[in-house]
N, C-alpha and C positions, 0 to 999 in steps of 0.2 A: 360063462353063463351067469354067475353069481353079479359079476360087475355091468353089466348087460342089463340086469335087473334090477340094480343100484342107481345105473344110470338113467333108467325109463323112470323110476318110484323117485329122482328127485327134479326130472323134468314134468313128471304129471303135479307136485309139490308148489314148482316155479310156475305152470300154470296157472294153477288153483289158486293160485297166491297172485299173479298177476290178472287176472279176470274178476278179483275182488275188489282191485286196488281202484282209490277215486282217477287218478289219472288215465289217459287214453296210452296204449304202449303195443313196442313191437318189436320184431325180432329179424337182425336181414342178417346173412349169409358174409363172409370176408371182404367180399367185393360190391354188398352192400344192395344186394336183390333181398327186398323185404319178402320174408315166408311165412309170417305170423301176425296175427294183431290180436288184442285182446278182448274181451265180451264188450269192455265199454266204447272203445272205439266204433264196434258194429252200431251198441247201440244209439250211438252218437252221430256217425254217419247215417245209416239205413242201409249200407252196403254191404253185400255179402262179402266172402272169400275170393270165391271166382270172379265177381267185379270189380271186385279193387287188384286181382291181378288181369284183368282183361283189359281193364282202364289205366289201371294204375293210380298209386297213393297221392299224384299229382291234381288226380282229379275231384279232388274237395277242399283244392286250393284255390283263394281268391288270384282272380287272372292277373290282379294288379301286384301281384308279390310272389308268385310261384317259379318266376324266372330268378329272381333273387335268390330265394330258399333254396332251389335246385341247384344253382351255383355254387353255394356256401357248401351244401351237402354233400356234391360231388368234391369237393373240395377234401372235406373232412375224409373222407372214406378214401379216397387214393393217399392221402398224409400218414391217416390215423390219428389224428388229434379232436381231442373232444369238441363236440359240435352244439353250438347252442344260441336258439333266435326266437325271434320274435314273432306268429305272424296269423292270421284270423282263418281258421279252417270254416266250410259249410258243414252245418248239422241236416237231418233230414227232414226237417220243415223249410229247408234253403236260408235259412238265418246264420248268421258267420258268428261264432264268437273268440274271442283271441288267447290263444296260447302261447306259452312258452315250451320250451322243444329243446328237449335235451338230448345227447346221442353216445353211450361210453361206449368204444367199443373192448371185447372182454380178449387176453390171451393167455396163450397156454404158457408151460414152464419156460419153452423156449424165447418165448417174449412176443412169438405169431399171432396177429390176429385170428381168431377162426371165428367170432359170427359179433353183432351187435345188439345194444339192447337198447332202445330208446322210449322215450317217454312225453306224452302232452300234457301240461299242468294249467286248467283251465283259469285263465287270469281276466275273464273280461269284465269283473266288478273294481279289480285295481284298474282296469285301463279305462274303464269309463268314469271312476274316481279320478283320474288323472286329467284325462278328458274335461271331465264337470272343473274341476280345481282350475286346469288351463282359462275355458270360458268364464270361469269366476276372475281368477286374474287379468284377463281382456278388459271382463266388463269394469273390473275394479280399476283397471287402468284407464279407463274410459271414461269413469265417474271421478276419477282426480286429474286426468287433464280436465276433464269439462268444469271441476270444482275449480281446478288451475287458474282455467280462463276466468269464472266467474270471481275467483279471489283478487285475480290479477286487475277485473276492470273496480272491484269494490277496494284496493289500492291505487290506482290512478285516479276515482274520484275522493278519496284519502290527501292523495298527495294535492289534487287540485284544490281541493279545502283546506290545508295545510297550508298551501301556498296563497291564499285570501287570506288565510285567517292574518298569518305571517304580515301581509299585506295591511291588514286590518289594526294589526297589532301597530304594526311600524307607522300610522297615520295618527294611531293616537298616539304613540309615544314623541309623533313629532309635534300633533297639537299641542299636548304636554307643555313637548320643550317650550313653542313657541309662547304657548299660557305662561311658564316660569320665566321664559325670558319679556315678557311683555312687562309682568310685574316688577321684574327687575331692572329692566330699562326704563320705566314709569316711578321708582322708589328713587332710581338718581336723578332721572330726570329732574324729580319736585324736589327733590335735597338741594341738586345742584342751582336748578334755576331760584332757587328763594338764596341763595350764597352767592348766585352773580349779583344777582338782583342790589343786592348787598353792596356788593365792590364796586359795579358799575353804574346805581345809583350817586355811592360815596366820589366816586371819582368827579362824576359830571358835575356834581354839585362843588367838589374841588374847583376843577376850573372853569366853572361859571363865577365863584368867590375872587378866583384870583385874576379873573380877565374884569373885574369891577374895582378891583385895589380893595377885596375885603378879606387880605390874606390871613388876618387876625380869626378868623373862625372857622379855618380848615381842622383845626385838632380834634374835633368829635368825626368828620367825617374820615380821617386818617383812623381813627381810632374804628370806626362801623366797617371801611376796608379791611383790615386787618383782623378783623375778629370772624367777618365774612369768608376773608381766603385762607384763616387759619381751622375752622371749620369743614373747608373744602378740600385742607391736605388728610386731615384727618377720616376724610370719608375712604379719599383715595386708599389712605394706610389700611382701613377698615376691612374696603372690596378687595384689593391685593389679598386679603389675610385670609378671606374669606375662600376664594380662590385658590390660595396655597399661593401666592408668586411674589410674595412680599420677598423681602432681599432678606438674607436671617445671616445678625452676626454671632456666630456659635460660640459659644465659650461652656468650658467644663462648671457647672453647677452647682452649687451646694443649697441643696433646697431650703431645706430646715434652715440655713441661714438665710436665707431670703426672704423669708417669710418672718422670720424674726425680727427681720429689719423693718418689715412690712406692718409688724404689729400695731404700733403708734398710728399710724395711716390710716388702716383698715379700721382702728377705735373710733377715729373720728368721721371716718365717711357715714358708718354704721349709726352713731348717735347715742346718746345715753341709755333709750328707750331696750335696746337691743343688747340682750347679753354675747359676748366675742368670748369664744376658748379656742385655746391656740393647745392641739393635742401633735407632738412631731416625736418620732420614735426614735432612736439612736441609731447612730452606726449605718444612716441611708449611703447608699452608692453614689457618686457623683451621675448628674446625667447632658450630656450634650446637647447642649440649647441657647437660644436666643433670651439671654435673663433681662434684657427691656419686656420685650416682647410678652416673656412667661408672667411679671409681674401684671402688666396691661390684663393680661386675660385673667389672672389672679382677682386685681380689681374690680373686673368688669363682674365677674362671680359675685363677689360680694354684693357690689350695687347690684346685682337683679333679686340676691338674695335680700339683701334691706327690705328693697319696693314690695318684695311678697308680704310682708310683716309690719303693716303699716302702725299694726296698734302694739308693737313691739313683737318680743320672742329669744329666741336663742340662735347664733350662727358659729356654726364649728369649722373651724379648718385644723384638716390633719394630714399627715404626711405617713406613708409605711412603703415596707418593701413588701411587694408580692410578686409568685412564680407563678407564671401562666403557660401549663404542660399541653401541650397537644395545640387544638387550633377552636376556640370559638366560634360562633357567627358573628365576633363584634371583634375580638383581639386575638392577636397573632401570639404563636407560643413563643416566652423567653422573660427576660425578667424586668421586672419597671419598680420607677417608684411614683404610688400613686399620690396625688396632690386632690383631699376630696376637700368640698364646699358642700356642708348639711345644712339648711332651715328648716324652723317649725311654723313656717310660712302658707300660704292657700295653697302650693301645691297644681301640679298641673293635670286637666284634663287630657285623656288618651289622642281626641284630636289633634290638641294643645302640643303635647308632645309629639306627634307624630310630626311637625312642623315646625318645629321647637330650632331645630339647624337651616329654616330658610330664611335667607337674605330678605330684610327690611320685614318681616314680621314680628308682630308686637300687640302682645293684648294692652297694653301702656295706653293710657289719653293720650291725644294729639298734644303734641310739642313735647313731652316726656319721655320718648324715645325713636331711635332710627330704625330698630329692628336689626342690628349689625352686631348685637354683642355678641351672642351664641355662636350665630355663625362664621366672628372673627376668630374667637376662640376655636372652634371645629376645625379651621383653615388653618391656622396658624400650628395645629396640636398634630394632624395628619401630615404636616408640611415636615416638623420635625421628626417623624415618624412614629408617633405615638396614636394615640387613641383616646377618645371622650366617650364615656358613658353617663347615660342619665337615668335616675330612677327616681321616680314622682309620681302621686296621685292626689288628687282634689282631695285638699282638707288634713294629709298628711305631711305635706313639706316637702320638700325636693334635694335630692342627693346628685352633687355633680362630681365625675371621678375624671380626675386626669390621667392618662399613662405614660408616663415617660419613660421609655429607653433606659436601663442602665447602658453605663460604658464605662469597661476594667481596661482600656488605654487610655483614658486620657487623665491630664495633670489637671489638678484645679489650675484656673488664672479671672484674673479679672478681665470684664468687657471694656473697652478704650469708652472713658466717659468723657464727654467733652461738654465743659463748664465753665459758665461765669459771664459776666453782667456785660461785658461789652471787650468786644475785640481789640489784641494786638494789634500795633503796628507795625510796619518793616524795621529789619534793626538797620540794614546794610543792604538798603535799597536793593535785594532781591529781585530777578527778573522770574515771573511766569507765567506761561505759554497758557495760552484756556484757547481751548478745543471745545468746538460746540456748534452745532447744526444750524440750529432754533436761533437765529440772530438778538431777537430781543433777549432771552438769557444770556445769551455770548456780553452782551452791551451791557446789562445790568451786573454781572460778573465782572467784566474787566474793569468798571466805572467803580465800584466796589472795591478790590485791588489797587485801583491806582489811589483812593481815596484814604487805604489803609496806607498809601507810603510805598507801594510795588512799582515797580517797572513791570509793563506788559506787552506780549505779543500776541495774536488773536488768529485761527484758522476755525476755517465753517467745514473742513474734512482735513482726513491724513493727508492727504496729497499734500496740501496745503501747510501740513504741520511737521510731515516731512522735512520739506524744504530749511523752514527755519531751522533744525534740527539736524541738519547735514551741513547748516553752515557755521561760522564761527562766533553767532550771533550769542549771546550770555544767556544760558537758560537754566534757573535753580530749583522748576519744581514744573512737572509737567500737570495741568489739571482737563480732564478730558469727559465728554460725555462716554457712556458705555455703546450705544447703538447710533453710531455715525455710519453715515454713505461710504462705501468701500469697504475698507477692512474698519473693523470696529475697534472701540478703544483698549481692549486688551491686545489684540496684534498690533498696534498701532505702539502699543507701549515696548514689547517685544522688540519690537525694530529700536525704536530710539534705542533700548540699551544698548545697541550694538552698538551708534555712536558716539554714546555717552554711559558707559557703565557705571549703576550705582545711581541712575537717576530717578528720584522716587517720583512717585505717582498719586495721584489722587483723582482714582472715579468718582464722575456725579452720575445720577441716574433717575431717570423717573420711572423705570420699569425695565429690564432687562432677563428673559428668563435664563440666560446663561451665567447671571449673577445670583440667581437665588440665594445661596449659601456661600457667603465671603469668602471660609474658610478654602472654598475648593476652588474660587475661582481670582481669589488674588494674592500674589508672590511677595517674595520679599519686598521690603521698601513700600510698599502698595499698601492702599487705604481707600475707602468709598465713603460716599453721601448720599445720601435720597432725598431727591426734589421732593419736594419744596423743603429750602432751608433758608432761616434767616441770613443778614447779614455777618450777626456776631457768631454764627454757627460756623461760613465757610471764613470770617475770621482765624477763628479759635482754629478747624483743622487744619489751612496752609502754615499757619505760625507754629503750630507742636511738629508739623511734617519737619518742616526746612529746620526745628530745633533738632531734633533727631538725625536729622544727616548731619548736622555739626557735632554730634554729642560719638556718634559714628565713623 
């Protein structure tokens, strides 16, 4: 009776305690026939006891989910495994809101089910949170594709203005070019044409004197030729340099010495007016370079630093080693030795400078200069792999810095100087071969040679030089242009050794860019010239060649 009592005083407990509780809850049988619900449920519903077992707990379920939930539930309660979903029950105004739905069922010691307890936890503020979140995400997905598209067409008119501008860009950079190259084709032009003018004058009036028998008064007009197309090689050498495509014969350097040598020289170009200090630091690197070349640009510095200083001043050339770490906007990192040119001279304007490296520009009066020194020095300084810096302003003088390259391989030597007043003759009537396209050089070359005392044999291509060359014909020096028809004159040379091993060579050349740098592009025995050269010039190097292969 005692436990009878116990167990009514703690089911009226579990009542009281679940008719208080916020959740909707119930209580079914083993087999899962609900026989209880609790005050909140009624009030939730509007249903009584008797209707909700007359209708049944099914009937305050939405029609569109109650075939689900009863599945699931039947399920749970034949297994015994805890039961738990999701699903919108009606309230008693017919308005649905959504629950979750829990179901433990309870056993005794033996482990049997005997009855269930389940529970409704009213969730429709998270699920219409979840809901609103959802439609927020729709719409926000909706407002960046439509930003998408709108980014997307504000990028294709991007790119189509990118692609004008591009366009835009490219039209001036070719007017540009075609502006720089107008001026530049227009600076030779007038160089050139006042220099034929020159030779082709001097000539005609040549042989208008000597078809009259007044051969007696040719020597001023030999002399206005000659000064004319020596003028004209010099341009040439100038625009090559400028260019970078001048032929460079490389020898190890010793600056400081060269510039020492140079001192006398540079005193007197400069003049009294002008104080010269010669500041060189010890212990420079040797640097690989073209020392005709470096000196030229050397002088050309001076003379522009003179002309700045017309009422005198001071001009310094010095020499030092500097390390240049990392990479500039002007010089590459590694080490050089700088060769600077300072005056206390006018000094250049910012426009001045900015233009200071273009071909045939020149603040100079007319006839006082070509406008080719800077930029042969610029040409010839980058060709060696160096670098030219300028730093000038109006009224303060102008500092030009050279960079040269150190290089810890190479040997000092001297550059092959070829010297002196008038050309060797043959000692022992010497045979050689002159290779050369251009007929009228071929003609003035061989007429040359034969006049020094040579025996000569004459081809306008290899083929042709071949020949003589495969047969048993005498031939003691091969002299060849660089850029003939067919194979050019280093294959051309290449071959002959194989029939004649040991037979030396001497390129001529008026431009070859395969020849830029002697050093790389000719072999033993081998030796070059650049058109235009005098008589006693291709004297002087067939005569030291052919002594060499005797001395060899």
């Amino acid at each position: 009776m005692r436990n009878i009592d116990a167990l009514l005083e703690s089911e009226r407990q579990f009542r009281s305690l679940a008719d208080n509780m916020s959740q909707l809850a119930w209580t079914a049988d083993s087999a899962g026939n609900i026989y209880w619900y609790n005050e909140r449920w009624y009030t939730y519903t509007g249903a009584s006891l008797e209707a909700m077992r007359a209708l049944g707990w099914r009937s305050v379920h939405h029609p569109e989910h109650v075939a689900r939930v009863t599945a699931r539930l039947t399920h749970c309660f034949a297994t015994g495994s805890i039961w738990e979903d999701t699903f919108p029950l009606r309230s008693k105004s017919g308005a649905y809101s959504w629950f979750l739905a829990r179901a433990l069922p309870i056993r005794d010691e033996h482990g049997h089910i005997t009855h269930w307890l389940g529970t409704h936890t009213d969730i429709t503020a998270q699920v219409n949170a979840e809901e609103a979140l959802r439609e927020l995400n729709e719409s926000l997905e909706l407002r960046v594709a439509e930003r998408t598209r709108e980014l997307a067409s504000i990028n294709e008119l991007l790119q189509i203005e990118m692609a004008e501008r591009e366009q835009a860009e490219e039209a001036l950079r070719h007017a540009q070019k075609m502006d720089a190259i107008g001026q530049l084709t227009g600076g030779i032009a007038h160089d050139f044409n006042n220099m034929l003018t020159g030779v082709l004058g001097a000539l005609d009036l040549m042989q208008r004197r000597i078809a009259a028998g007044r051969s007696n008064e040719i020597d001023r007009y030999i002399t206005a030729a000659m000064t004319s197309a020596n003028r004209a090689a010099a341009l040439t050498h100038r625009l090559l340099a400028f260019a970078r495509r001048q032929s460079l014969n490389n020898s190890a350097v010793d600056v400081n010495r060269m510039v020492a040598s140079m001192q006398e020289l540079l005193a007197r170009t400069i003049g009294e007016s002008i104080e010269l200090r010669i500041e060189l630091n010890d212990g420079l690197q040797l640097t690989s370079t073209d020392e005709h070349q470096l000196e030229n640009a050397l002088l050309n510095l001076v003379i522009n630093a003179r002309d700045a200083m017309p009422d005198g001043g001071q001009l310094t050339v010095s020499s030092e080693h500097v390390s240049v770490e990392g990479r500039s906007s002007e010089i590459s990192a590694g080490e050089y030795v700088r060769l600077s040119v300072r005056d206390t001279g006018s000094g250049m304007s910012d426009d001045v400078l900015g233009r200071a490296f273009d071909p045939f520009f020149t603040t100079k009066p007319i006839g006082q200069g070509t406008g080719l020194g800077l930029s042969m020095v610029y040409g010839f300084i980058k060709q060696t792999g160096g670098h030219v810096v300028i730093d000038s302003a109006e009224g303060q003088g102008t500092a030009v810095q050279l960079y040269l390259p150190c290089h810890h391989d190479v040997s000092e030597r001297s550059p092959v100087v070829i010297d002196g007043p008038q050309a060797p003759r043959a000692v022992n009537g010497e045979c050689v071969l002159v290779v050369e396209d251009e007929e009228p050089v071929r003609m003035l070359m061989v007429d040359v040679l034969q006049e020094l005392g040579y025996s000569t044999l004459e081809a306008a291509d290899s083929k042709a030089a071949l020949s003589y060359l495969q047969s048993s014909k005498r031939v003691d020096l091969l002299v060849s242009d660089v850029g003939l028809p067919g194979l050019n004159g280093r294959q051309l040379a290449e071959i002959a050794r194989q029939y004649r091993p040991g037979l030396r060579v001497l390129f001529v050349t008026g431009y070859a860019p395969e020849a830029q740098v002697r050093g790389d592009f000719l072999g033993s025995g081998m030796d070059m010239m650049t058109k235009p050269f005098t008589v006693d010039e291709l004297g002087l190097r067939v005569r030291t060649m052919l002594e060499q292969r005797e001395q060899a």
